[in-house]
N, C-alpha and C positions, 0 to 999 in steps of 0.2 A: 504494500500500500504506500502512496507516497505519502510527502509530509503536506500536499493539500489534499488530499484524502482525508486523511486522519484528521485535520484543523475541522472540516468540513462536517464530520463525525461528531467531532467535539461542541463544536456551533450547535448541531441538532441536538447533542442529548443536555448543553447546558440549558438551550432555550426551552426544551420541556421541562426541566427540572424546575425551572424558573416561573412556568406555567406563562409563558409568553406566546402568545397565535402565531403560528409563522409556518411557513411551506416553501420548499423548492420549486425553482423555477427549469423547467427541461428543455435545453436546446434542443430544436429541431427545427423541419422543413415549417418554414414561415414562422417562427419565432421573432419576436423583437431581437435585433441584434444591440448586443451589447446588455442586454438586458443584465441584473444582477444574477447571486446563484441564489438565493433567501429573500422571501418577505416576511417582515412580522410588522406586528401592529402591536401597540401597548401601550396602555394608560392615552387611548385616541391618537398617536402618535402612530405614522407608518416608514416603517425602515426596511432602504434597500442591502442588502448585506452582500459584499463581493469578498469572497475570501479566495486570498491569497497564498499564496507560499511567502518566506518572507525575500523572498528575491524576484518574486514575479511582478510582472509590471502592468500597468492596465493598458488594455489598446483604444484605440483610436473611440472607438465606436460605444467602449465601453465609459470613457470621459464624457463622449456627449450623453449618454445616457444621464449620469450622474451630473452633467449640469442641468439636462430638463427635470430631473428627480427633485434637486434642491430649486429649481424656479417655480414648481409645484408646489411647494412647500413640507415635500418630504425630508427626512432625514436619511444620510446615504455613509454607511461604513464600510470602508477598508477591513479587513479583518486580516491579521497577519502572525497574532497570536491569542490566543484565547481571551489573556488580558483586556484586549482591545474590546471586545466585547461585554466584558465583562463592569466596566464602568458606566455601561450607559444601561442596563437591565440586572 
């Protein structure tokens, strides 16, 4: 398994533990590009979650995603070690 694998695991079973609403998002044929890999919602607040490796970079399509996410008025997380998520839920 890699080490976004395994982040990506961790995301899932922290944010049930946490009891936060949230679901994967699955590329495929006519998917949003760039779209995140996680939504959750909490306390009326909705977050895109893109996890990373911590050496991975976001591409092109994935940037604009997350600046029409944040011009919506969502909140949009990098996640690149569990910590990271862990401050905001």
């Amino acid at each position: 398994m890699t080490k976004e694998s395994e982040l990506k695991l961790a995301v899932k079973d922290y944010l049930k533990a946490m009891r936060v609403f949230n679901f994967p998002l699955i590329q495929g044929l006519a998917s949003y590009r760039g779209a995140p890999d996680r939504i959750a919602i909490h306390k009326g607040k909705a977050y895109a979650l893109e996890i990373k490796a911590p050496k991975g970079k976001m591409s092109e399509y994935q940037t604009e995603f997350k600046e029409n996410w944040q011009g919506a008025g969502g909140i949009y997380l990098e996640i690149r070690d569990i910590d990271d998520l862990m401050v905001h839920f």
